[in-house]
N, C-alpha and C positions, 0 to 999 in steps of 0.2 A: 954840061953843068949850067952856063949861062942860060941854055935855051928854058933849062926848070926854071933857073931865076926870072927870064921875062915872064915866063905861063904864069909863077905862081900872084908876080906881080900886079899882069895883069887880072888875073882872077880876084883879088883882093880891091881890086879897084871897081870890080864888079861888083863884090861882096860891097862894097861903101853907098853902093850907087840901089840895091836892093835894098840895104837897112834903109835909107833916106825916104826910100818910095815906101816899105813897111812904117815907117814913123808918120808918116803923111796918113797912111791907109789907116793907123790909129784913130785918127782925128773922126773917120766916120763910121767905126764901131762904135753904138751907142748902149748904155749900160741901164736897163730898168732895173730898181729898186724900189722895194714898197717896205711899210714896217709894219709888223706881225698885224697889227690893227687892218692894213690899208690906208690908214688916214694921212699918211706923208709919201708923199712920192718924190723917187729925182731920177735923172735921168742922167749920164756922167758918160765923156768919151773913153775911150780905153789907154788914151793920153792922160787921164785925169780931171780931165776940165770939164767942170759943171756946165749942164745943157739947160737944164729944168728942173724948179721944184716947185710941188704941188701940195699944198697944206691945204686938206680939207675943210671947210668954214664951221663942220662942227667942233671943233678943236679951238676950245676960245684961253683956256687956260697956259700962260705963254711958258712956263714950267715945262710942263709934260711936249708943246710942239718943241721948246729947245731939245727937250731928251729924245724924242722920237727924232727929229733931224739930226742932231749927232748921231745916234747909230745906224740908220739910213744911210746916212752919206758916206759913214766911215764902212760900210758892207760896201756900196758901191765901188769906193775909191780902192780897196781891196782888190775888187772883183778885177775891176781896170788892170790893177798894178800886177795882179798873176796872169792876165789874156796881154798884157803889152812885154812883162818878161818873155810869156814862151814864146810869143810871136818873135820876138827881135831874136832870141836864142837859136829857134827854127831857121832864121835866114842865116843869120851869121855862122852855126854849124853846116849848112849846106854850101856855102860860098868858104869858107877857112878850107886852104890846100892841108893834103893828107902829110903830116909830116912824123915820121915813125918815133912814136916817144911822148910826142905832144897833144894827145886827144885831150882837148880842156873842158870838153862836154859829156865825157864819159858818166 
């Protein structure tokens, strides 16, 4: 019994030490996004943090570039936040010991 309790422990501390390197690995998935025009672009890691954005100089009306950067940025910060969930989910179901009963990722 003990000997599953060290495995499973130690496997769990495996499992801590994969997310840590997946959350790192976020930081240089980089996320393009443009908005239906083309005239606004950003570029966003899959951590969430803004890289870049590009507002086209034909776009002088500051109206329409707030509204185009708002839904740019909010498509991007999505995009991140569904490729950073399945990612970390991915490591973490691969590393969690099989314990009968408890599949949390079914």
């Amino acid at each position: 019994m003990f000997g599953d309790l060290s495995g499973m422990m130690r496997k769990l501390k495996e499992t801590q030490v994969k997310i840590e390197e997946t959350k790192k690995r976020m930081d240089t998935i980089l996320i393009d996004e443009k908005s239906t025009n083309k005239l606004v672009q950003v570029t966003v890691t899959a951590n969430s943090v803004i890289k870049n954005i590009h507002i086209s100089e034909s776009l002088t009306d500051t109206e329409e570039i707030s509204d185009y950067l708002l839904i740019t940025l909010n498509k991007a910060l999505e995009r991140a936040r569904e490729i950073n969930e399945t990612e970390l989910a991915v490591t973490a179901k691969d590393g969690m010991p099989s314990i009968p009963g408890m599949d949390m990722f079914s």
